[in-house]
C-alpha positions as CSV (number, residue, x, y, z in Angstrom):
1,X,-8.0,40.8,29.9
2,X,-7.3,42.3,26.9
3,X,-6.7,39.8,23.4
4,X,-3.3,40.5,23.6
5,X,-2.4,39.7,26.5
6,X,-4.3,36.1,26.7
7,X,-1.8,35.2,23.7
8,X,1.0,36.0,25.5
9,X,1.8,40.1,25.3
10,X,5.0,40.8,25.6
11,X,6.3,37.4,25.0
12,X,6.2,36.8,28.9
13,X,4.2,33.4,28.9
14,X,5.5,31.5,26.0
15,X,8.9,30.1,27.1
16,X,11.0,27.8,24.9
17,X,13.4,24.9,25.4
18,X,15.1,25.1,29.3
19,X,12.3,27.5,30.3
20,X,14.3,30.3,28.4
21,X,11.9,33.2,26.9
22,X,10.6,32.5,23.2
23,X,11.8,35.7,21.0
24,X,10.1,36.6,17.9
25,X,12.6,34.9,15.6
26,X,11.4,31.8,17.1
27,X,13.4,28.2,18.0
28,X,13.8,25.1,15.2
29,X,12.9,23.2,18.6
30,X,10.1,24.1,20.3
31,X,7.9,22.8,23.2
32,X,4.7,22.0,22.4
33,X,2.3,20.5,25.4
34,X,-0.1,17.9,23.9
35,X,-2.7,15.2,25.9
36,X,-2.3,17.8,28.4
37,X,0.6,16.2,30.2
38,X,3.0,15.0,27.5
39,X,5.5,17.3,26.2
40,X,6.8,16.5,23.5
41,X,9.8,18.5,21.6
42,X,10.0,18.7,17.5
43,X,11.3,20.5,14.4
44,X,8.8,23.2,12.7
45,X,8.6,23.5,9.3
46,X,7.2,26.8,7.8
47,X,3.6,26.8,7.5
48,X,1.6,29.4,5.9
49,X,-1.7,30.3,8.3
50,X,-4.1,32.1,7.1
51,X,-6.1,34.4,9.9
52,X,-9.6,35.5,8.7
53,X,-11.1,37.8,11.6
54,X,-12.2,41.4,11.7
55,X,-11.3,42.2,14.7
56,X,-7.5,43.5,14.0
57,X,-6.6,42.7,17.7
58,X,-7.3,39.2,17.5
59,X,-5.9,39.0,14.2
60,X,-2.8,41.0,15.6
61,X,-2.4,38.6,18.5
62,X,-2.8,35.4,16.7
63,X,0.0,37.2,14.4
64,X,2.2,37.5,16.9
65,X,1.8,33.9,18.8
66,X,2.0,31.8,15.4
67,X,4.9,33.6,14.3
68,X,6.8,33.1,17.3
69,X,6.5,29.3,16.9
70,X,8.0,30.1,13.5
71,X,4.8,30.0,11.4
72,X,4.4,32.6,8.7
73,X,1.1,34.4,8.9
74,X,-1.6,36.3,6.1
75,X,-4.2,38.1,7.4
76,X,-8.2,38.8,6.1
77,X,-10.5,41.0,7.5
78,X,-13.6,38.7,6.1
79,X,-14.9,35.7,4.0
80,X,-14.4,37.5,0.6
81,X,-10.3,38.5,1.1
82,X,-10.2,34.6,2.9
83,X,-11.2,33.0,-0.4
84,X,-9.3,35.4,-2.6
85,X,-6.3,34.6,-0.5
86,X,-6.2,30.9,-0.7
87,X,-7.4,30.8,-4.3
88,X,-4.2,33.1,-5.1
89,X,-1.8,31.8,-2.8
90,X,-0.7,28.4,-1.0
91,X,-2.0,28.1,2.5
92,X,-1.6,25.1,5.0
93,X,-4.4,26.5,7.6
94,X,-7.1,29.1,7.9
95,X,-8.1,30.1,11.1
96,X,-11.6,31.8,10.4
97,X,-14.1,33.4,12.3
98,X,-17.5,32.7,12.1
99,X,-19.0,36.7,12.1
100,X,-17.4,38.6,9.7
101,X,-18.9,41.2,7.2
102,X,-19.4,41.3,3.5
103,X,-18.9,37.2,3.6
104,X,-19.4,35.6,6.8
105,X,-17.1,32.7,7.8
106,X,-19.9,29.7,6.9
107,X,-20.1,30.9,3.7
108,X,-16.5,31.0,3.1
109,X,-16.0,27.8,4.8
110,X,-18.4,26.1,2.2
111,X,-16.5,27.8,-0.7
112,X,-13.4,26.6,0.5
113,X,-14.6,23.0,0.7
114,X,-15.7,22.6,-3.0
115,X,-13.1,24.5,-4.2
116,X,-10.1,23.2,-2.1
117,X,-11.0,19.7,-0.6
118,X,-7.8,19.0,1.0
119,X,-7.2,22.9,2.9
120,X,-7.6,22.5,6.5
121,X,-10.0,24.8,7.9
122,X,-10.4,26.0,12.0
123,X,-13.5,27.8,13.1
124,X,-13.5,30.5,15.9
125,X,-16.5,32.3,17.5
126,X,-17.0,34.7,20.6
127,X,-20.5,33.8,20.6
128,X,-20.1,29.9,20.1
129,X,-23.2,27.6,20.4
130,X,-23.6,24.1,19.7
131,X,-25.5,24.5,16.8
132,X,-23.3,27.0,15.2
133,X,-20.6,24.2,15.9
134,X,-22.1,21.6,14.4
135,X,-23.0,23.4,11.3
136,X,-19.7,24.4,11.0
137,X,-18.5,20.5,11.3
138,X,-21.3,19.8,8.7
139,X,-19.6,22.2,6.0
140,X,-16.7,20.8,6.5
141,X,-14.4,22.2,9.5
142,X,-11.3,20.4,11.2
143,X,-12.2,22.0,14.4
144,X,-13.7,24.8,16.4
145,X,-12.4,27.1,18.8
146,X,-14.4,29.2,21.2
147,X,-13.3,32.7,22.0
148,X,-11.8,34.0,24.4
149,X,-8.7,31.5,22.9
150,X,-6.4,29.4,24.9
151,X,-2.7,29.6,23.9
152,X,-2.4,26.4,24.4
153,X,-5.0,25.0,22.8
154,X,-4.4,27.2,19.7
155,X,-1.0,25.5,19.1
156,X,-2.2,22.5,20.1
157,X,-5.4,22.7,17.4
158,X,-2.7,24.1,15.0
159,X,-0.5,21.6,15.3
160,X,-3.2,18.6,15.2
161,X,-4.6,20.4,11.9
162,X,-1.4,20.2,9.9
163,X,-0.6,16.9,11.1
164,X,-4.1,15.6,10.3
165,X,-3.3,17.6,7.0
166,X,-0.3,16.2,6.2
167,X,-1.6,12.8,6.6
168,X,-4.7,13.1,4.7
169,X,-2.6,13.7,1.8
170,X,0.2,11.1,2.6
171,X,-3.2,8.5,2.6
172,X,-4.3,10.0,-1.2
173,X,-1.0,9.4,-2.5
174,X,-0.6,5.6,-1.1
175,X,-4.1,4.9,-2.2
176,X,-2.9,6.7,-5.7
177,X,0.1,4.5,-5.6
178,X,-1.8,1.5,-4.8
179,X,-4.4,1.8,-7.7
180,X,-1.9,2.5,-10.0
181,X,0.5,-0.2,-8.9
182,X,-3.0,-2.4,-8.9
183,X,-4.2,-0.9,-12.1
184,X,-4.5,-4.3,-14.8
185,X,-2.9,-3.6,-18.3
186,X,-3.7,-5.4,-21.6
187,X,-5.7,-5.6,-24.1
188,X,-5.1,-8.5,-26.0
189,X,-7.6,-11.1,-26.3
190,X,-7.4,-13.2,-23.1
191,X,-6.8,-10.1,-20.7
192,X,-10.5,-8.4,-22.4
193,X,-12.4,-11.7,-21.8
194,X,-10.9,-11.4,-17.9
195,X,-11.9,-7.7,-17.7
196,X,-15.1,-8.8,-19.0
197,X,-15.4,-11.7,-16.7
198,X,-14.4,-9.8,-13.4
199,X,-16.9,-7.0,-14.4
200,X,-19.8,-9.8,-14.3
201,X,-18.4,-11.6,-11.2
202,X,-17.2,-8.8,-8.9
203,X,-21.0,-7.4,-8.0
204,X,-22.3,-11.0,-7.1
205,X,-21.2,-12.4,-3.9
206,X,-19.6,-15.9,-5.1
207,X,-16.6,-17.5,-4.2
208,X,-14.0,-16.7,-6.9
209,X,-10.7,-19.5,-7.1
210,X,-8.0,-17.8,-9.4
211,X,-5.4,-20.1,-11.0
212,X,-2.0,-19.4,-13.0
213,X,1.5,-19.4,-12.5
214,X,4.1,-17.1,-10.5
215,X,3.7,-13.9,-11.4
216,X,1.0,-13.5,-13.7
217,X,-1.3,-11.4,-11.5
218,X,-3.8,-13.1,-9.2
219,X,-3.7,-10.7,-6.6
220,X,-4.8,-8.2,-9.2
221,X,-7.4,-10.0,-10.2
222,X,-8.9,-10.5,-6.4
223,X,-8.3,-6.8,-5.5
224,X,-10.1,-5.8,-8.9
225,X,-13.2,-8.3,-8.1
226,X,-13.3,-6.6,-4.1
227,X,-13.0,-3.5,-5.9
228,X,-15.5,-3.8,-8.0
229,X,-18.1,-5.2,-5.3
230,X,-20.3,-3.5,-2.8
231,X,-17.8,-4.6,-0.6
232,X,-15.2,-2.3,-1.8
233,X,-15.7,0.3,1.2
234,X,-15.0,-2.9,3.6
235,X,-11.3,-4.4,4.2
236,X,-9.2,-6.5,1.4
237,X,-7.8,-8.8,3.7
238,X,-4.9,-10.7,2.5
239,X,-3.0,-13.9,3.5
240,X,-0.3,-16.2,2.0
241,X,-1.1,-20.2,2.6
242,X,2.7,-20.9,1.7
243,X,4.5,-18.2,4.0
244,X,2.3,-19.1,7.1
245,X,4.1,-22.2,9.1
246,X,1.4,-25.2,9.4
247,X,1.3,-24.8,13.2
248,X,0.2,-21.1,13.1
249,X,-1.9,-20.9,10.0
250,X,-5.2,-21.7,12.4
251,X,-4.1,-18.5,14.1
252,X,-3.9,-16.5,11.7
253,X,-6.9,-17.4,9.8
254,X,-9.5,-17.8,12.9
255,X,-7.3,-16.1,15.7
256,X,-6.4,-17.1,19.3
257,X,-7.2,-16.4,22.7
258,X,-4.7,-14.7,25.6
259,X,-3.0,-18.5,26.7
260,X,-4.1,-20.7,24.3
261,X,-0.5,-21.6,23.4
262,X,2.8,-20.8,24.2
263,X,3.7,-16.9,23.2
264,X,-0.1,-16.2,23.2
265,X,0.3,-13.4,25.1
266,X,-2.9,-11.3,24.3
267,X,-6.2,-12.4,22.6
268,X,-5.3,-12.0,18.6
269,X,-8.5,-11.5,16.0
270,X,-8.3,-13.5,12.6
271,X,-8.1,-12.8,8.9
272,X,-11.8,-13.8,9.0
273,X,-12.5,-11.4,11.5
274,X,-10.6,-8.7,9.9
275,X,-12.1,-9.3,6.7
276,X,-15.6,-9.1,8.4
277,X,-17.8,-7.8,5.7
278,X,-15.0,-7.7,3.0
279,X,-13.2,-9.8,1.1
280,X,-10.1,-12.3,2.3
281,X,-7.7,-13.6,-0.6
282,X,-6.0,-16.5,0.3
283,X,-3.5,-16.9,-1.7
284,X,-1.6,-20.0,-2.5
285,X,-4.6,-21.8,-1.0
286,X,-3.0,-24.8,-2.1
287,X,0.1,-25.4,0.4
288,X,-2.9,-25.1,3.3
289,X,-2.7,-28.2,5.8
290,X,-5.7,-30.4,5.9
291,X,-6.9,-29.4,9.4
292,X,-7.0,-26.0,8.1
293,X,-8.7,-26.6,5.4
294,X,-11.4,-28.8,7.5
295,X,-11.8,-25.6,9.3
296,X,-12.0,-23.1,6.4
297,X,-14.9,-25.5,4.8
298,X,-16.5,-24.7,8.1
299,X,-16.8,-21.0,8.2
300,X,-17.7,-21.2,4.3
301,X,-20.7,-23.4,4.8
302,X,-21.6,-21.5,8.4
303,X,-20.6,-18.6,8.6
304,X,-19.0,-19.1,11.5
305,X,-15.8,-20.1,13.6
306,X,-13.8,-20.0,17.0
307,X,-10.6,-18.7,18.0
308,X,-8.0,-21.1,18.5
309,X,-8.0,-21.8,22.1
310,X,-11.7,-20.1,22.8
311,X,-15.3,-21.4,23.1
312,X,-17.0,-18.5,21.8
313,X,-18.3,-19.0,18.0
314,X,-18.3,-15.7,15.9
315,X,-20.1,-15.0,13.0
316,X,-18.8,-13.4,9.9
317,X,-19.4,-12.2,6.6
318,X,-16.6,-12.4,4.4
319,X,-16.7,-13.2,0.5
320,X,-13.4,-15.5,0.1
321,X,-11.2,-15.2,-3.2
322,X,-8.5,-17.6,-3.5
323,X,-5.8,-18.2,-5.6
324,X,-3.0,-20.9,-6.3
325,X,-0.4,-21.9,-9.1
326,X,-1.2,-25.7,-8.4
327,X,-3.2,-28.0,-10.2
328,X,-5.8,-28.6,-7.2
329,X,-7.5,-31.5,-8.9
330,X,-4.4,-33.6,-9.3
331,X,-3.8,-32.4,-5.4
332,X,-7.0,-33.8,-4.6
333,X,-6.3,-37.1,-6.5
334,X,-3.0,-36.9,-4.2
335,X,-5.1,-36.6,-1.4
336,X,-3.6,-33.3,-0.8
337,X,-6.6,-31.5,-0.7
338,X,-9.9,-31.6,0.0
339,X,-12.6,-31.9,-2.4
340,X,-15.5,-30.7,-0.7
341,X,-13.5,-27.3,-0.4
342,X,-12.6,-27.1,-3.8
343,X,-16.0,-27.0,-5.2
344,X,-16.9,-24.8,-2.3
345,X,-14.2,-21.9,-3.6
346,X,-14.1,-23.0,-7.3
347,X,-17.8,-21.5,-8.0
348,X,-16.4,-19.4,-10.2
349,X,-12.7,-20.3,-11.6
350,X,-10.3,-17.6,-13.6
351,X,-7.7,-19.1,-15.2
352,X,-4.9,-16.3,-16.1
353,X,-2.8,-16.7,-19.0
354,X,1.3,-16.6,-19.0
355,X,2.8,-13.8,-20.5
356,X,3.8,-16.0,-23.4
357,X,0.3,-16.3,-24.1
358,X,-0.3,-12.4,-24.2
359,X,2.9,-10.8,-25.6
360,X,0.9,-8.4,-27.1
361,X,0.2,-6.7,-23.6
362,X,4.1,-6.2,-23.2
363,X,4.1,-3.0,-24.8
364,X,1.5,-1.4,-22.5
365,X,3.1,-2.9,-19.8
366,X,6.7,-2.0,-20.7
367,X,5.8,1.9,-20.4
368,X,3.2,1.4,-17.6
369,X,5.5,-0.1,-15.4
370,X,8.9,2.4,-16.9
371,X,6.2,5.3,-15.2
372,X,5.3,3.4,-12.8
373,X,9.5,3.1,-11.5
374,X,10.5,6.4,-12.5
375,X,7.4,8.3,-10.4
376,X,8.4,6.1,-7.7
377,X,12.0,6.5,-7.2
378,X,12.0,10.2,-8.3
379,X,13.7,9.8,-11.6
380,X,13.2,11.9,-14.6
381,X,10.5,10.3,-17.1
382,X,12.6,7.8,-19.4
383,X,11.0,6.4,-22.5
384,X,11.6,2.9,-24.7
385,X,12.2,3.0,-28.1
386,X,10.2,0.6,-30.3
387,X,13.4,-1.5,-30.7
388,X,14.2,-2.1,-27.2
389,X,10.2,-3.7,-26.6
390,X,11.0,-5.7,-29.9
391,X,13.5,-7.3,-27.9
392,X,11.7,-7.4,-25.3
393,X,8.7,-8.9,-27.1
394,X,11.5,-12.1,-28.3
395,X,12.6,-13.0,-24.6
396,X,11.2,-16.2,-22.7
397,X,9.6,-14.8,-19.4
398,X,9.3,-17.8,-17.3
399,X,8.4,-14.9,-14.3
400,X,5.6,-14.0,-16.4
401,X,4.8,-10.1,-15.6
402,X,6.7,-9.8,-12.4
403,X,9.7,-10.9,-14.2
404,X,8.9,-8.0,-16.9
405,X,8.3,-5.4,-14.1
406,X,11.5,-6.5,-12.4
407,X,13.6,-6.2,-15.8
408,X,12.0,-2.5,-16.9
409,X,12.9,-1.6,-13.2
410,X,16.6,-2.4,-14.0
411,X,16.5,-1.0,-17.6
412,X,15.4,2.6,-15.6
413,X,17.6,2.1,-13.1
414,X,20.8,1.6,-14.9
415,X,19.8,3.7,-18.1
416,X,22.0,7.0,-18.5
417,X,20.3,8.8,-21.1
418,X,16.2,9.7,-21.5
419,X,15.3,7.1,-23.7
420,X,15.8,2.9,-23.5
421,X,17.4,2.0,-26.8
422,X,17.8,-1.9,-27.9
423,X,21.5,-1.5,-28.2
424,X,21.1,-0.2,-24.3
425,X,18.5,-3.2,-23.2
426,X,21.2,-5.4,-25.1
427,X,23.4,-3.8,-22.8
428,X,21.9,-5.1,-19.5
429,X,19.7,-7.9,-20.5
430,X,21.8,-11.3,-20.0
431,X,22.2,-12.8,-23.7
432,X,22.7,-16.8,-23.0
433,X,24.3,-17.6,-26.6
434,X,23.3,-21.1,-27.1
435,X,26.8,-21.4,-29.2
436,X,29.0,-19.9,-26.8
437,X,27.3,-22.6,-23.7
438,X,28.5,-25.2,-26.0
439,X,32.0,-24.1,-26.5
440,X,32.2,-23.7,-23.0
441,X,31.1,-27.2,-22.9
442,X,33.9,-28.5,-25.2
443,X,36.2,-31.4,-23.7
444,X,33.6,-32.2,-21.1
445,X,31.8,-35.8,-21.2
446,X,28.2,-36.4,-22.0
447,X,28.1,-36.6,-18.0
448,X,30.0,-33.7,-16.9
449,X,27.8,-31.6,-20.1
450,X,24.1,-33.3,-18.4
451,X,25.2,-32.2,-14.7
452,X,26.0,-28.7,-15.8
453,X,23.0,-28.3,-17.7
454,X,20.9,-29.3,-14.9
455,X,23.1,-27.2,-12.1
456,X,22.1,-24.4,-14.6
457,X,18.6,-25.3,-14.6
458,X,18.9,-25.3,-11.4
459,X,20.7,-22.0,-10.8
460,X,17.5,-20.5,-13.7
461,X,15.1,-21.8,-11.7
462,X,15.6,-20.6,-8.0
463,X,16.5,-17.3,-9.6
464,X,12.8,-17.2,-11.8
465,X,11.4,-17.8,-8.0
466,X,13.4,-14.9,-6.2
467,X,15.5,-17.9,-4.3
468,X,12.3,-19.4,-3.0
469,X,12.9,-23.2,-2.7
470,X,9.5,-24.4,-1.8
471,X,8.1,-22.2,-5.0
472,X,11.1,-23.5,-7.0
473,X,10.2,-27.0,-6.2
474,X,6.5,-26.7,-6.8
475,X,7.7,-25.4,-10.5
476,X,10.0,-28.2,-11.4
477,X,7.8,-31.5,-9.6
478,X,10.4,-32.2,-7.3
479,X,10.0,-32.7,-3.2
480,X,11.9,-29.8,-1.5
481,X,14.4,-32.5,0.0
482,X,15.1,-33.9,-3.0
483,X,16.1,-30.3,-4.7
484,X,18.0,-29.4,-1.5
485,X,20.1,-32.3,-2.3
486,X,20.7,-31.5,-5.7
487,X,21.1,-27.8,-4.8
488,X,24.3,-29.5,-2.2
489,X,25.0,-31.6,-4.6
490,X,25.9,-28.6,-7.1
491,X,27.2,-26.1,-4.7
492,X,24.4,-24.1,-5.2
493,X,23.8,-21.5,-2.1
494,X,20.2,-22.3,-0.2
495,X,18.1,-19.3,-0.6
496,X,19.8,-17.2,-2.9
497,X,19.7,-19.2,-5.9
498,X,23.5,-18.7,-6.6
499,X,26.4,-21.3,-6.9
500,X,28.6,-21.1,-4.0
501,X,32.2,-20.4,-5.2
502,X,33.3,-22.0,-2.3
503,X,31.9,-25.1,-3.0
504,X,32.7,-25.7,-6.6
């Protein structure tokens, strides 16, 4: 059988949708048969392939069957016109033989991988061995194909290549995304002595208990100190005390086993397990119940715990960071919390500053984060004038940096020209004018002026904590029943933060 025909000659044994013939312009839909017996039907984009083969019959058949599937096709008769090709041109795939002259397909396959990392490259040999195989795999190649080729398994490797591809390079540019949106900025005083602290901390394996309010970037701080570790190859496992109902929190810290309560349907691994020699932040540590946190002390002095609902005990190793905006010692002295845990996570504390205390970072944050929005949503660069972070500089930010990030998010969003002036921040940034609140206060009585004031610290409040109640609580020292009655009290909406008109 001659190359051409295995690869479909004549276009006889490739068929399309309905079993109809495949012609050489090819079908947007096209069946492809993957797993072996799963067919699956999708939309081709055009892909360049390059074929590297010096045998023109091969190269003249895997022509013709990739560009019936709609690919477009270059062709090289060895390793020297492959690498010229792809260091001249864009190319999504090389298909490359191993035995070629002038530059045989190893050594273009190791020129390829220090030059272009991310290019996808498919061996293909006639006289394939194992070793020849795995050398290929050491330099470097996605897969390798032994001559006399399959149709099938050449659009199936084809296919699995640019997906894998395509992926590969969706993965850099989250893990880009996430180290820039990770990435602490500031240099004033207090933000250097943090750097400085984490870069002593992060190496060592102790317990790290990270304090501050709302918003002024614990998580960072515990994804810098993982990062920083020789854990950092290992999973940052995350979990937040305060969103976890008290009745599942054992769950999802220590996991559960197939039955052991109602909806436990399958056996469910841990945040401890997850984390299993990486880090687990646990943030808001302080909302935990007191059964949990009996348990936690457990697997931090042991090293080991059970699912819920199981007898078997696992051990783990997992460095725990943990973060809260509560004052943990006046918890404990409300009985709140324990103490034996506290000294167990508080072996080494960070204490993070408001933004108030670091105004000098907001310039650096102000264009880190304009980037940061604009890269993100796909808008043209905008700049900020020196004016507009004046301003910026004079506001209250009782959200501390989140509150900033939010605002420059707006300020991009709504901004109609390449560059944030102050008279366009004044624009969108709410001005309360203490003045105008009190004429608007005229006629009412010392009562009636006291309950709006409060509604509105109210109506400040919730809105500072994204409608959160429990977090709005926390802030102002109230129970959450007691600032649900006020909220009824004042018309103001649960969970939004905003008064509801049809209350008032």
């Amino acid at each position: 059988m001659s190359p051409h025909e295995r690869f479909g000659g004549g276009g006889s044994s490739l068929r399309g949708p309905l079993g109809r013939p495949v012609g050489p312009a090819g079908f947007a839909v096209r069946v492809t048969l993957a797993f072996c017996s799963e067919v699956r039907f999708s939309f081709w984009a055009m892909h360049t392939i390059l074929i590297a083969d010096d045998e023109p019959n091969i190269r003249k058949s895997l022509d013709r069957v990739l560009s019936m599937e709609g690919y477009k096709v270059i062709q090289a008769t060895n390793g020297k016109e492959a690498l010229d090709v792809v260091r001249r041109r864009a190319v999504d795939l090389v298909l490359m033989d191993v035995l070629m002259p002038e530059l045989d397909g190893l050594g273009a396959l190791g020129s390829m991988r220090e030059e272009l990392v991310e290019l996808p490259v498919v061996m293909m040999s006639g006289n394939a061995t194992i070793e020849s195989a795995v050398q290929a795999t050491r330099l470097g190649a996605l897969d390798f194909l032994e001559k006399p080729l399959s149709t099938d398994k050449l659009l199936i490797t084809v296919s699995n290549a640019l997906r894998f591809a395509r992926l590969t390079r969706e993965h850099a540019e989250l893990a880009r995304r996430a180290r820039d949106d990770g990435e602490m900025i500031g240099s004033s005083p207090r933000m250097r002595a943090i750097s400085a602290m984490i870069d002593k901390i992060a190496p060592s394996q102790g317990r790290v208990l990270i304090t501050g309010a709302n918003g002024t970037g614990k998580e960072l701080v515990a994804r810098a100190i993982h990062e920083g570790s020789g854990r950092a190859g290992a999973p940052f496992v995350k979990l937040n005390c305060a969103a976890i109902p008290s009745e599942l929190i054992e769950s999802e810290l220590f996991g559960h086993e197939k039955g052991a309560f109602s909806g436990a349907v399958r056996m469910r691994r841990g945040k401890f397990e997850l984390a299993d020699t990486g880090t687990l932040f646990l943030d808001e540590i302080g909302d935990m119940s007191l059964s949990a946190q009996a348990k936690v002390l457990r697997v931090l002095q042991e090293s080991e715990l059970e699912r819920v609902g199981g007898a078997e005990t696992l051990r783990v190793d997992v460095r725990v960071v943990a973060a809260t905006n509560k004052d943990l010692l006046a918890e404990i002295e409300r009985g709140t919390f324990r103490e034996d845990l506290y000294y167990r996570l508080a072996v080494v504390p960070i204490e993070l500053p408001t933004l108030e205390e670091r105004k000098d970072d907001i310039p650096a944050l102000c264009r880190h984060f304009l980037h940061l929005v604009c890269r993100q949503n796909g808008f043209r660069e905008v700049s900020i004038t020196e004016g507009a972070i004046g301003l910026l500089m004079q506001r209250r930010w009782p959200g501390n940096v989140r509150e900033l990030r939010n605002v420059i998010e707006r300020l991009a969003i709504l901004s109609t020209e390449p560059e944030i002036t102050e008279e366009g921040a004044r624009l969108v940034l709410p001005q309360a004018s203490a003045p105008r609140q009190r004429r608007a206060l005229a006629g009412l009585s010392l009562r009636e002026q006291l309950a709006a004031a409060e509604r509105q610290l109210l109506v400040d409040a919730l809105s500072d904590e994204d409608g959160n109640v429990a977090a709005t609580a926390r802030s102002l020292g109230l129970e959450r029943s007691h600032l649900y009655k006020k909220m009824r009290a004042f018309g103001i909406s649960p969970g939004t933060g905003k008064i509801d008109e049809d209350e008032e």
